[in-house]
C-alpha positions in Angstrom: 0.0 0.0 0.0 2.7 2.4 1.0 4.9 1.8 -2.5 1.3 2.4 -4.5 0.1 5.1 -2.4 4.4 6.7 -3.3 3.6 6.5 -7.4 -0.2 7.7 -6.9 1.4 11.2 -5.4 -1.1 10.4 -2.7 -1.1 9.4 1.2 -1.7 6.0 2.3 -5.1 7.5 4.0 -6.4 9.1 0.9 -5.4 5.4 -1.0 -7.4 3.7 1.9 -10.3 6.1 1.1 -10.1 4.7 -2.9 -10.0 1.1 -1.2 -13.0 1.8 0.6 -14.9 3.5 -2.5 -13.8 0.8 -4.6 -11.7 2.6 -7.4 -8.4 0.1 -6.7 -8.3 -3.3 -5.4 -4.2 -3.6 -4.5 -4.7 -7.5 -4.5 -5.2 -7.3 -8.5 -2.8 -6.0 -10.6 -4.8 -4.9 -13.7 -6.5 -2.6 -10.8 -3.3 -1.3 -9.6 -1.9 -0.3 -13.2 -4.7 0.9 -13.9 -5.2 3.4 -10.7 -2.2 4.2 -11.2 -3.0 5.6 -14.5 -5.4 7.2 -13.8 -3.3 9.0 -10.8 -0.3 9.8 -13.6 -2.5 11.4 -16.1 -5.0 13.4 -13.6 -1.8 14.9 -12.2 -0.4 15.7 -15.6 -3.8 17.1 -16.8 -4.0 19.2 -13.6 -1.1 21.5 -15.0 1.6 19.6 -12.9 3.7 18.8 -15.7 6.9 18.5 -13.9 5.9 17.0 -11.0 7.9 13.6 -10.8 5.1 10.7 -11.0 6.6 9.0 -7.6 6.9 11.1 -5.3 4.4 13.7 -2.6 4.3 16.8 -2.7 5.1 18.5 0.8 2.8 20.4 2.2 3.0 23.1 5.0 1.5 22.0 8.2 -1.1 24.3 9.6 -1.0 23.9 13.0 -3.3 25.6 16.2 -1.0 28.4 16.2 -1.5 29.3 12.7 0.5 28.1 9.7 4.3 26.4 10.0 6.4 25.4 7.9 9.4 24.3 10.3 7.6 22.0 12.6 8.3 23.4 15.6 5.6 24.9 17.8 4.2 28.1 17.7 4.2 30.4 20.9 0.7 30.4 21.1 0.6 26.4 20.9 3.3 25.8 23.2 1.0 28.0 25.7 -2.1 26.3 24.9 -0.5 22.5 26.2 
């Protein structure tokens, strides 16, 4: 799940999610080239053209405090714990 969620461009929860909705069965590997596909193309089609196909973007996190982008806390957070 974790090398197929990688070459999606997707986390393993959001992959779960597709499980669940029934869009890729990782047990059958016509489903799994094919989701993956589908994942490559939507990217491309998205205007990401030179995005690498394997691989996540990163993200900033947004955290209590208000958005960071070097993981440590915020002053606020650190007061709120």
């Amino acid at each position: 799940m974790k090398d197929i969620a990688e070459l999606a461009g997707m986390t393993r929860r959001a992959l779960s999610v597709a499980k669940v909705r029934g869009k890729i069965d990782p047990g059958d590997f016509k489903s799994v080239i094919s989701f993956l596909t589908r994942a490559i193309v939507e990217t491309r089609l998205r205007g990401d053209l030179f995005v690498p196909a394997a691989g996540i973007k990163r993200r900033g996190k947004k955290g209590i405090g208000g958005t960071r982008f070097s993981g440590k806390k915020t002053l606020k957070a650190a007061r709120r714990k």
